[in-house]
N, C-alpha and C positions, 0 to 999 in steps of 0.2 A: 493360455494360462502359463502361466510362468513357477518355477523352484519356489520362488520367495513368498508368493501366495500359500504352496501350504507350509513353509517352515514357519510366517506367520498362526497358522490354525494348528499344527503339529504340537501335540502337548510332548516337552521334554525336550523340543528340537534346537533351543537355544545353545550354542555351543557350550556353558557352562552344564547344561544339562545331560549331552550324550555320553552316555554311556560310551568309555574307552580305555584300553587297555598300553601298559608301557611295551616295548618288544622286548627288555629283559624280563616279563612279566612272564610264569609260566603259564602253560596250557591249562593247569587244572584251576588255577586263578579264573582266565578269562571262560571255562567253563560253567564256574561258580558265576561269573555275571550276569553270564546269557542267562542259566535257570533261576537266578533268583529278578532278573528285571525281563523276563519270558521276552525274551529277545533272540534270533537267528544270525549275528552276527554282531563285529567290535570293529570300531575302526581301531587300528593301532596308532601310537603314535608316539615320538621321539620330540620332547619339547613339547610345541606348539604345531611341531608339523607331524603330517599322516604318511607313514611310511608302508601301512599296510593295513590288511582287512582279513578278520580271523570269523570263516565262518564256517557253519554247521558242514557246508561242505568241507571245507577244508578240515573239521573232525574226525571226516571218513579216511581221508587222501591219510593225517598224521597217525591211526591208528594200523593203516594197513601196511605205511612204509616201516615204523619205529615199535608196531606192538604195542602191549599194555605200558611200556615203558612212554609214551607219548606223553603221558602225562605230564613228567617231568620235567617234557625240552623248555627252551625258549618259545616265544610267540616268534621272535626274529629268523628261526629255523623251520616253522610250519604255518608262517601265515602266507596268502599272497601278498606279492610284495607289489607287482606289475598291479597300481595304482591306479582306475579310472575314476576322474572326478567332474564334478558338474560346477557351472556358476550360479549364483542364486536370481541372475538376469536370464539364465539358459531355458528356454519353453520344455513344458512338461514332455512333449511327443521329441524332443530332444532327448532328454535324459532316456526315455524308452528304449529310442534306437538305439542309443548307447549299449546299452543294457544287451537288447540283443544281440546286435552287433558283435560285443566281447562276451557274451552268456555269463553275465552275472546277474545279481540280483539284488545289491547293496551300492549305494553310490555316496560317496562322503561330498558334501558340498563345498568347498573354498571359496573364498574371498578375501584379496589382500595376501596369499601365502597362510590362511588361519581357515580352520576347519569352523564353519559358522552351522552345519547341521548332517547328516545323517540320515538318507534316505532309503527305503525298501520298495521293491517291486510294489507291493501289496500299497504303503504309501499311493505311491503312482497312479496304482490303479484305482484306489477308491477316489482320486480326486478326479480322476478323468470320468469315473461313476455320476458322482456329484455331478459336477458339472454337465453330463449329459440328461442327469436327473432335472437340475433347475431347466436347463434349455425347453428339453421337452415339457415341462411347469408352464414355462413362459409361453410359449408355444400353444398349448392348450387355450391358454387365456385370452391370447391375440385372437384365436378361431371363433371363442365366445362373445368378445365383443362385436367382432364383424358379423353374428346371427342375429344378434340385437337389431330390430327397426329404430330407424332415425326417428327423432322424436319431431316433434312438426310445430 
């Protein structure tokens, strides 16, 4: 299964639609996104390109280095900047390893140098769900036709 399969079924996944933040944007801005579009994370971005990823961890890391004052930085001073991304040709258990590999949990997608979608752990995992769900569907059914007598 591949990226592009679920930013196809991903409601909101169309790069016009994710949700993102500027890096002169402050913190309490892209806080205000996350709670109102109940979301765990922003990609950031300069133009058209992603220069970084602001998220609920990275909430914890800005409040403990800068204090209540965090609120007020830039996203450009408390987001991760160190950028892992996916291709929308890249196979789901690709993106995973990724994932674990660097211990995140958010992956912006590129194509062409342009952010086309916006992925989460949880994304990931319910499609690899899915899809284990139909398999074992399908699977089932092939076992019921083979119980069936041949008809004569």
């Amino acid at each position: 299964m591949q990226i592009t399969e679920i930013l196809n079924t991903k409601q909101g996944s169309a790069p016009d639609k994710v949700v993102s933040c500027e890096q002169s944007d402050r913190v309490s801005d892209a806080l205000k996104l996350m709670i109102d579009n109940n979301i765990g994370a922003l990609p950031v971005v300069s133009g058209e390109k992603v220069v970084g990823v602001y998220s609920e961890r990275d909430v914890v890391k800005s409040c403990q280095q800068q204090g209540a004052d965090f609120l007020g930085c830039n996203l450009r001073d408390m987001m991760s900047a160190n950028v892992i991304t996916v291709r929308p040709n890249q196979s789901v258990d690709d993106a995973l390893v990724l994932m674990r590999d660097n211990n995140i949990r958010h992956l912006p997608v590129i194509e062409n140098n342009k952010m086309v979608g916006f992925l989460s752990l949880r994304d990931l995992m319910n499609a690899k769900l899915d899809y284990a769900n139909k398999t074992a569907e399908f699977l089932k059914d092939q076992v019921h036709i083979m119980d069936k007598p041949l008809p004569m």
